[in-house]
DRENMIVEX-842451 format. One record per residue (C-alpha): residue in one letter; x, y, z. Coordinates in pm, whole numbers, plus 32768, in hexadecimal, padded with zeros to 4 digits. Layout:
REM residues N
AXYZ;...
This chain:
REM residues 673
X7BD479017A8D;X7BEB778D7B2D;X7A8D77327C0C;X7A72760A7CEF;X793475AA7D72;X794B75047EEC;X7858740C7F43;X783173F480BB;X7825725E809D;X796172597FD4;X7A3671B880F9;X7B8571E68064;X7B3673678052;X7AC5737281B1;X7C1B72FC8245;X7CD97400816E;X7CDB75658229;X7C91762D812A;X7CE577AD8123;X7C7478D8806E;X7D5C7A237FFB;X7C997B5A7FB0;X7D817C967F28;X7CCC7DF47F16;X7D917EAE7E28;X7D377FEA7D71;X7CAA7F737C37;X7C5C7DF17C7B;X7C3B7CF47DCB;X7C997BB17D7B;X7C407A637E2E;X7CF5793E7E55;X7C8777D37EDE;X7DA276FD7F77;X7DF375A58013;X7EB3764C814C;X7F8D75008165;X7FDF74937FE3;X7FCF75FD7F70;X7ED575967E75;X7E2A76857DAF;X7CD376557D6D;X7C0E77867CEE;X7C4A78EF7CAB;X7BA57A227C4D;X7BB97B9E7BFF;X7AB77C787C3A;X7ADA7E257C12;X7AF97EAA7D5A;X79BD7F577DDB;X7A5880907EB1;X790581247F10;X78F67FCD7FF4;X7A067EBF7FCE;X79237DCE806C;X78727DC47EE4;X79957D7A7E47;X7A327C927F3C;X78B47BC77F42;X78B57BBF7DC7;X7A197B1D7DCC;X79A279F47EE2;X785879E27E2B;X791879847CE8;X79D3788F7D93;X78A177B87DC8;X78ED77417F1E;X77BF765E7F7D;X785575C180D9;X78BA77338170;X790A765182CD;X7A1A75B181DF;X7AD9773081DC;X7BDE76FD8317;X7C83788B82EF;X7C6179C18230;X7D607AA881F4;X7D587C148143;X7E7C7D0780A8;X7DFA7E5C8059;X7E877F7D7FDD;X7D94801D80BE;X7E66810381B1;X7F60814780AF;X7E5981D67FBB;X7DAB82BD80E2;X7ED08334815A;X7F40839E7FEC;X7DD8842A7FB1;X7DC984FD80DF;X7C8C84158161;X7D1883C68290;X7C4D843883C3;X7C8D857C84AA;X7D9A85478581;X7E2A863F8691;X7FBB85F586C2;X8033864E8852;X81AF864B884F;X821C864F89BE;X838086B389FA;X83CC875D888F;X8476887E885D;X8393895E874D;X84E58A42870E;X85A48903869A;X8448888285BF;X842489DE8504;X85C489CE84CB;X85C388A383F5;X845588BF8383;X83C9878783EB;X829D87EA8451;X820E877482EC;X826F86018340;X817B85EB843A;X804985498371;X7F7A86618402;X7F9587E38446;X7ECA87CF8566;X7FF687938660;X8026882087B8;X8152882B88A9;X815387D78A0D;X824E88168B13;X82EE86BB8B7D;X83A085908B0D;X84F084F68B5E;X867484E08AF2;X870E83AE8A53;X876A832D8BB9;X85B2832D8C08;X85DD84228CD9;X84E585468CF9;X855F86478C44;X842487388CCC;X830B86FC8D67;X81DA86688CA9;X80CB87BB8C79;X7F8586F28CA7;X7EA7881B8D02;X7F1B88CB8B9C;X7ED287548AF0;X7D7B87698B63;X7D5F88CE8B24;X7DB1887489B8;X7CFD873389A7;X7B9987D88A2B;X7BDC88E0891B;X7C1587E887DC;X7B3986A38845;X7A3386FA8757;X7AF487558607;X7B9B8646860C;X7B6C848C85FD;X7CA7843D86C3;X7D9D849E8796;X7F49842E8765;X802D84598892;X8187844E8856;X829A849F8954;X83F88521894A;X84F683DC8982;X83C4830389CE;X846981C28978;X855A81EA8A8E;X843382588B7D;X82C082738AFC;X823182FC8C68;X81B984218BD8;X80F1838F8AB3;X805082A08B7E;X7FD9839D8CAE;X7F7684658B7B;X7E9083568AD7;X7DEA83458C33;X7DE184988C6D;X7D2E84D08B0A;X7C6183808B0A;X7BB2840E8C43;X7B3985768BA0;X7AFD84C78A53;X7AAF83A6897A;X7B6D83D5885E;X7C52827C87F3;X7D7582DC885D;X7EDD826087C4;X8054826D8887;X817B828787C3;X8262818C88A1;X815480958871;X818B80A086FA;X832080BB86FE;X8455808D87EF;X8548818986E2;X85A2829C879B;X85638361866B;X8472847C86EA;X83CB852585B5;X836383908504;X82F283378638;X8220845D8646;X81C68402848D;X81AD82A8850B;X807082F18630;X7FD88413856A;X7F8A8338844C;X7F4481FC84E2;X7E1482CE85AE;X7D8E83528458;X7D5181EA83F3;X7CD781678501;X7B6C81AF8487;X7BDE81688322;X7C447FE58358;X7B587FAB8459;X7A588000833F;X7B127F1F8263;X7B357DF9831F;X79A37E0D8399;X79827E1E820B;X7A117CC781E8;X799A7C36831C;X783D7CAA828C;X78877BFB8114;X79077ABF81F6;X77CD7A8D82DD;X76E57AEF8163;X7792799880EB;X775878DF8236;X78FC78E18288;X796478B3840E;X7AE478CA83EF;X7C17798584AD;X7C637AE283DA;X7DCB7B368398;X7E3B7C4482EE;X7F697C9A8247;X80897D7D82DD;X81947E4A822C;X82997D3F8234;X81C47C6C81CF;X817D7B94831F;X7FFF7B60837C;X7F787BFA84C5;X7DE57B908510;X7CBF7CC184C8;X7CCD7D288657;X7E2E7D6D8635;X7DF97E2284FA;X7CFE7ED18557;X7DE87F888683;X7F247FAD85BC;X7E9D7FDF843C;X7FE880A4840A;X80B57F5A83F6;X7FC87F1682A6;X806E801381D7;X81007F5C8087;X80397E5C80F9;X7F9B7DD97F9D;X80E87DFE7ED6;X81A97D388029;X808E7BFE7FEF;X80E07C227E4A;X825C7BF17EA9;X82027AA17FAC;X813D7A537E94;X82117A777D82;X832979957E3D;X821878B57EBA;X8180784A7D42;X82E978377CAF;X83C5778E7DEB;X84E7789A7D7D;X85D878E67E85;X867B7A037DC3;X85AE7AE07D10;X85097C267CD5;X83A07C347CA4;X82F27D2B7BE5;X81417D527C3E;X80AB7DF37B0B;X7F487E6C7B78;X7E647F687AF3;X7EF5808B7B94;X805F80427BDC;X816A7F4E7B99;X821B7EFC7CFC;X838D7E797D05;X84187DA77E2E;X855B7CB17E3B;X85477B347ED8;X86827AF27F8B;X86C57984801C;X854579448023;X84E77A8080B5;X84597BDF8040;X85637CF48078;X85277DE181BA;X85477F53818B;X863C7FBC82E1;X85A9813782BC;X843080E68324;X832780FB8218;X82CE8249815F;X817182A080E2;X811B83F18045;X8274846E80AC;X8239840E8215;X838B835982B5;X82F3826583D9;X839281858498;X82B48074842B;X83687F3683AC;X834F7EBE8236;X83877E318111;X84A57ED58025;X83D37F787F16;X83DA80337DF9;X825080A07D69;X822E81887C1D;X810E81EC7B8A;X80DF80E27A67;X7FC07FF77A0D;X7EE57F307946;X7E1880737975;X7F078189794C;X7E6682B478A0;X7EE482F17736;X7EF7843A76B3;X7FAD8563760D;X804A869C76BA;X807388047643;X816887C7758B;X80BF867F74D7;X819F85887554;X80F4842F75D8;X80D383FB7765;X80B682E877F1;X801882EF797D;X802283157A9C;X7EEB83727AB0;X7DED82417A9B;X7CA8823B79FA;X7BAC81507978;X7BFE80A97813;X7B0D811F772D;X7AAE7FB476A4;X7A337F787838;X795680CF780C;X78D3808376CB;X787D7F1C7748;X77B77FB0784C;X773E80C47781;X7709805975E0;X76CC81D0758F;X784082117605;X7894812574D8;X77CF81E173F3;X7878832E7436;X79AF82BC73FF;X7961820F72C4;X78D183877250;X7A1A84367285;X7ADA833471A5;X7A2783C57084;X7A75851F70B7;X7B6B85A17004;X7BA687557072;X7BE48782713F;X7C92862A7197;X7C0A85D672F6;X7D2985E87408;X7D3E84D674EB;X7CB6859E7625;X7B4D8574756E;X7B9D840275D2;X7B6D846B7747;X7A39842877EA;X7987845D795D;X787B839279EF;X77D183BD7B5B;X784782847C0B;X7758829F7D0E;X760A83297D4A;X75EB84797E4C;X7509845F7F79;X751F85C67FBD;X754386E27F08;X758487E78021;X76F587A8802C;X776A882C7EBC;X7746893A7E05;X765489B17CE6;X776F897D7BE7;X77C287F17C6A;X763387BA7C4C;X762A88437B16;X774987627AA1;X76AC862F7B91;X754586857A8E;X760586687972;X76AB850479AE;X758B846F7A56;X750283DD78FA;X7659833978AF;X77D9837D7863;X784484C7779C;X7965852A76DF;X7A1F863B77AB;X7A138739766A;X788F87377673;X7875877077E5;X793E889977ED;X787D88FD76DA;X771B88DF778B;X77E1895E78BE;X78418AAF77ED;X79CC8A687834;X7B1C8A847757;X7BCA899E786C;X7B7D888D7981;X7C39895E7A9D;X7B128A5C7A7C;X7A25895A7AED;X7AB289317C6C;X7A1A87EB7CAE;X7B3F87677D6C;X7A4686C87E68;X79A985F57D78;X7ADB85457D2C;X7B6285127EA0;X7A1284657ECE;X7A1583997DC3;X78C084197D2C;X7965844B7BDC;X7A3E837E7AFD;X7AEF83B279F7;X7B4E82AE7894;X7C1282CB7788;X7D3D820976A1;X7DEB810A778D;X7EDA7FEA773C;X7DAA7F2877A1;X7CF47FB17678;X7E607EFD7573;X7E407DDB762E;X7CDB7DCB75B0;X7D3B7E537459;X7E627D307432;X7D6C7C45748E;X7E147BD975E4;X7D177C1E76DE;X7BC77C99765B;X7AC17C5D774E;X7A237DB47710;X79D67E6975E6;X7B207E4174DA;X7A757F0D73DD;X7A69806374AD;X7BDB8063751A;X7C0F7FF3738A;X7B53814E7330;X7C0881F37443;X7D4A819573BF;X7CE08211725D;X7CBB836272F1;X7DE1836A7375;X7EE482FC7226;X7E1B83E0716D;X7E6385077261;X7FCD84AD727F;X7FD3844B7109;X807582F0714A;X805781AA70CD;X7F9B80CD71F4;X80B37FD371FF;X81A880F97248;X80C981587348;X809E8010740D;X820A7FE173F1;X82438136749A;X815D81127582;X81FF7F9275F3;X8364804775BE;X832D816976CA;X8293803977BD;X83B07F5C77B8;X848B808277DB;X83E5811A7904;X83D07FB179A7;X85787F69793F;X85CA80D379D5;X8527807B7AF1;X85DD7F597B5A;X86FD7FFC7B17;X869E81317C0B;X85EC80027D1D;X873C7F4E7D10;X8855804D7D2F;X87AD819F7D7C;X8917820A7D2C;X89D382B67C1B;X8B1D82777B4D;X8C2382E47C10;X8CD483EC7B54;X8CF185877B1B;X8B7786097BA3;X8B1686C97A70;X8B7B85A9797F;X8AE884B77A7E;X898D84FE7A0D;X89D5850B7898;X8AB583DD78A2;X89C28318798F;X884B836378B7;X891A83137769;X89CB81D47830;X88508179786B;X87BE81DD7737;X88AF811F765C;X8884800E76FF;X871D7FE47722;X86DE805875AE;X884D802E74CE;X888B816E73EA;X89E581A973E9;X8A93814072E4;X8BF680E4736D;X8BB6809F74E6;X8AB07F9C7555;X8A6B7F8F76D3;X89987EAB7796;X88E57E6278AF;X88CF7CE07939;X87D97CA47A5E;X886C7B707B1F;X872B7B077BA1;X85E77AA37AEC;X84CA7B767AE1;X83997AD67B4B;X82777B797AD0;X80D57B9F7B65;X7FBE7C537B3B;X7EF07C127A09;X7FAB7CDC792F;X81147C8F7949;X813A7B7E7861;X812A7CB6775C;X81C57DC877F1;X82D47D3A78BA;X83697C5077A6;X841E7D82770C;X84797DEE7807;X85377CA3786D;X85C87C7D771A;X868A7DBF7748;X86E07D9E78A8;X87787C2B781D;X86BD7B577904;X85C07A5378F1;X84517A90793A;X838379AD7A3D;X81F179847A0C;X81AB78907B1F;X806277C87B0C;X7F4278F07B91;X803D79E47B48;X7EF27ABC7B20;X7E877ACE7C74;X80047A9D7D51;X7F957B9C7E36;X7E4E7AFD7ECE;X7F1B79D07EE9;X803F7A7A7F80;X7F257B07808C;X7ED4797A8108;X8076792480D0;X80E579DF81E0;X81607994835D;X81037A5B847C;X823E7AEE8529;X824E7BD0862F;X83957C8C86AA;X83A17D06882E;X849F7E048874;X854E7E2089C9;X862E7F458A00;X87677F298AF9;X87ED80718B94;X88E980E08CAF;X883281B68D97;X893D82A98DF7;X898783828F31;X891084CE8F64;X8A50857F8ED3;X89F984888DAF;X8B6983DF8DD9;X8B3482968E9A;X8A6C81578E40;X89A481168F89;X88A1801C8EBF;X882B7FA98D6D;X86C57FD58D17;X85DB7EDF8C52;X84F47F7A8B53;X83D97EF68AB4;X82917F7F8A06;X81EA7F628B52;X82C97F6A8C9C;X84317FE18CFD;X851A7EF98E06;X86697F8C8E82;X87387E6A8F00;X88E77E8E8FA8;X89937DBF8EBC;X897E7DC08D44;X897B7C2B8D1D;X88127C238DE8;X87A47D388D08;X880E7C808BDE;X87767B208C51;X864B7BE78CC0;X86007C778B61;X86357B728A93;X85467A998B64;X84417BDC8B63;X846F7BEA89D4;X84327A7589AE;X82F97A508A7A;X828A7BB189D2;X82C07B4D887F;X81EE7A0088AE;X80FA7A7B896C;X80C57B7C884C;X80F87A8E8743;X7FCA799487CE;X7F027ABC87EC;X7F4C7B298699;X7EAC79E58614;X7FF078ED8612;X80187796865B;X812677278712;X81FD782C86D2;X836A77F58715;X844E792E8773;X85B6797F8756;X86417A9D8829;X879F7B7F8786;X88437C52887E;X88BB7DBD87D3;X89A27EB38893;X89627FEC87E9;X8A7580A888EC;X8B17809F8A4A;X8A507FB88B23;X891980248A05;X886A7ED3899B;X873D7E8888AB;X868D7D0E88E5;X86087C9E87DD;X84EF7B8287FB;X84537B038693;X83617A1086B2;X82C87972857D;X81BB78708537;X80C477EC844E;X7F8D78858451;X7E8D77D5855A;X7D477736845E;X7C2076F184F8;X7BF0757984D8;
């Protein structure tokens, strides 16, 4: 960690807007302090990330900063994994889905019903054709009907209507139609997307009104640890893509922050290393997140982002996520063979740092000889948070609850007191979707500690730990820790491979497979004795998160590329969260409104989010569009917290007399001086 102290009579400080990058990730939120204008570094800090309430977490990061002029602080700026997470962990809030216009036969056909984000969904006579024309009329009285009968089950409400990008009439007398019975928050889908595809439209509102509640939370949180350390600054947060959008807009379209944290660790991986060309790889505690820098900018996936399985139609970054960490569990199958994640969990020599006694234990199963302890007497569960009240769980998760309250167990002596053979007899699923208990064991945060290369916790427990497990497996420790590095860099090489192609070697489809894993495997780790194959990554690799310097240089040595560990390498993504521009995109759709036999163009309409204008000739229409998307996109932009945004306008034609306007404005973020 790097701390600066500012002195509010340091005058050379004072003219310097100074900015500060916060990024909530699973396991840690890290904090960066800039100089906005010479892109300065000048303190950092990682703190673990406090889920109960992020505003801890994201307070004990500022705190360690040691900001004493908080005036001096001209913009914050957050990336979370926040909405990703919740949507992946089912904690989104209730939402009821109304599809007006959709035909149930053709949903049950090709079984999309599951891609909704929610199974509370209800159809509604309505919507319109691809020329925004009513296909049927809108069935208010039933949408009311439904609305009176659901309002208190569920938090919010999605609308999303059949074609509404060429017309949304029927959403938005539906919105006022509902907003006058109830006062749910209530979310349209052509407000989120102009795609005229109808089922991620549909993904896109659902989800986007289950986190409403979730990032408003989250942004009060760090409004909260802002005002604690006396800081009056403009709030930006980062999007998918990467771009910044302030807290209010945030706060009414959280969907657009899916990928959000490993979007700021690619901006911040090309920021700290000035690469033009490269892919960047964010090792964190929980995953290890892959993205490619193209001419200066982060790739853009052209499907929408996915989270959970969920298509949307929300723009992104290009992405590729597995589960791989610093604090990847480590542990043995069935069959005795090592595993390595996805699950995370907390390293052992963090537990036993908190808790000595942990140490002790683990110390005691070295010296026992029969039976030789198995590594899944290395796994341990604490309470991570005290219970206010008792009347929501069972006798069996109090009784569990009891036994942790006095500190962490091993998960062999619980079962025992609990009078089980196996964990899946417990049922306390509940506990761990709330996040009242946690679980440790053997990490690659535990060898890091053990080779001596990042022990700020207790090296002797994971040293025990690892004892335990060579004397299970009855191998030499140096075997082991090469293994263990081995499978890593392999699982990070094969990776890339899969992120940059997602294709296979051409060929017959049963030898395809065969020929393609061997292709791979031979050339990641050489064992044939006549043939040597090889992979050669053009671009360099540059590496962040606190752990790559070790388990990404492997990998880059058999991918045949150099490695890149720019200066704060360890915290990229807070930085990439202050790095960003705001840019916001207007859409303006341009179709022929057609006779009634649907075979003459009498007119051209003019679509936006909010209004629809039918001039005669197609120039006007045309003119009048990319004027609307202009003035659009920079009136959003300012809004959005941008300064001075200039905007460039593409015309698309998608089809006869079918145009798309495109209006992008971007602009630095607005400080407050």
């Amino acid at each position: 960690m790097e701390r600066v102290t500012l002195n509010a009579n340091n005058e050379s400080q004072k003219k310097e807007p100074l900015v500060l990058g916060i990024d909530t990730g699973g396991t840690y939120t890290d904090g960066v302090l800039l100089e906005y204008n010479t892109h300065k570094i000048l303190a950092t800090h990682k703190s673990l990330t406090t889920k109960r309430d992020f505003a801890i977490g994201i307070e004990n990061v500022i705190a360690e900063i040691d900001i004493e002029d908080p005036s001096a602080i001209q913009m914050v700026s957050v990336s979370t994994t926040l909405a990703t997470n919740a949507i992946a962990e089912g904690k989104g809030k209730r939402v009821a889905l109304f599809l007006i216009g959709y035909d149930p036969d053709l949903i049950d056909s090709f079984q999309l019903s599951d891609r909704f984000a929610t199974p509370n969904f209800h159809y509604i006579s309505g919507g319109h054709d691809l020329h925004g024309h009513e296909k049927e009329e809108l069935d208010l009285s039933g949408l009311l009907s439904k609305v009176d009968e659901i309002k208190r089950r569920v938090d919010a409400i999605a609308i999303s209507s059949y074609f509404s990008p060429r017309n949304p009439e029927h959403e938005i007398r539906a919105q006022k139609a509902v907003s006058s019975v109830c006062e749910l928050p209530i979310v349209l889908g052509h407000q989120l997307s102009t795609k005229l595809g109808s089922v991620e439209r549909a993904t896109t509102a659902a989800l986007n009104a289950s986190l409403l509640a979730v990032l408003q939370e989250f942004i009060i949180a760090v409004r909260r640890a802002m005002e604690h350390r006396g800081i009056e600054a403009p709030l930006m947060v980062v999007r998918g893509d990467g771009t910044l959008m302030n807290d209010e807009f945030a706060a009414r379209t959280p969907v657009e922050t899916i990928h959000s944290g490993p979007a700021a660790s690619a901006i911040g991986g090309r920021f700290l290393s000035q690469k033009q060309n490269a892919l960047v790889i964010d090792v964190g505690g929980t995953t290890t997140d892959f993205a490619l820098i193209q001419d200066g900018k982060v790739t853009i996936s052209e499907k929408g982002a996915t989270a959970a399985g969920y298509q949307t139609a929300v723009k992104a970054a290009d992405l590729l996520s597995i589960g791989l960490g610093g604090d990847s569990y480590i542990t043995t199958d069935r069959k005795n063979e090592i595993v390595i994640g996805p699950e995370r969990v907390v390293p052992l020599a963090y537990l036993s740092h908190q808790y000595p006694n942990v140490k002790q234990r683990l110390q005691a199963l070295t010296k026992r000889s029969w039976p030789a302890p198995s590594p899944a007497e290395l796994e341990y569960w604490f309470l991570q948070r005290e219970i206010e009240d008792e009347s929501g769980f069972s006798n069996r998760e109090m009784d569990l609850i009891h036994l942790l309250e006095s500190g962490p167990k091993p998960v062999k002596k619980l079962l025992e007191k609990m009078d089980v053979l196996d964990q899946s007899q417990l049922n306390i699923q509940d506990l761990w979707r709330e996040e009242i208990l946690g679980k440790s064991g053997f990490t690659p945060t535990d060898i890091l500690h053990i080779e001596g290369l990042h022990t700020p916790w207790d090296m002797e427990a994971s040293q025990a730990s690892l004892t335990v497990f060579c004397n299970y497996l009855s191998m030499e420790k140096e075997a082991f820790l090469k293994f263990i590095w081995d499978e890593i860099a392999k699982k990070i090489a094969s990776a890339v491979v899969h992120f940059l192609t997602e294709k296979k070697i051409p060929g017959d489809e049963v030898e395809n497979e065969n020929l393609g894993k061997w292709f791979l495997t031979n050339s990641l780790f050489p064992h044939h004795p006549h043939l040597e194959t090889s992979i050669q990554l053009r671009d360099s690799i540059v590496g962040i998160g606190a752990p790559a310097q070790v388990m990404i240089q492997q990998a880059a040595d058999i991918l045949n590329t150099e490695l890149i560990l720019p200066d704060h390498y360890a915290v990229a993504n807070a930085t990439g969260a202050v790095a960003g521009s705001v840019m916001v995109t207007e859409e303006v759709l341009i179709y022929p409104h057609l006779s009634g036999d649907k075979v003459d163009v009498i007119g051209y309409y003019v679509q936006s989010r909010e209004e629809r204008s039918e001039y005669e000739a197609l120039e006007s229409a045309l003119e009048n569009a990319k004027q609307q998307g202009e003035e659009k996109a920079r009136s959003a932009a300012l809004r959005s917290g941008a300064d001075n945004p200039q905007v460039v306008v593409d015309v698309h034609q998608e089809g006869m007399d079918t145009y798309r306007i495109t209006a992008k404005a971007v602009g630095k973020p607005r400080l407050e001086v």
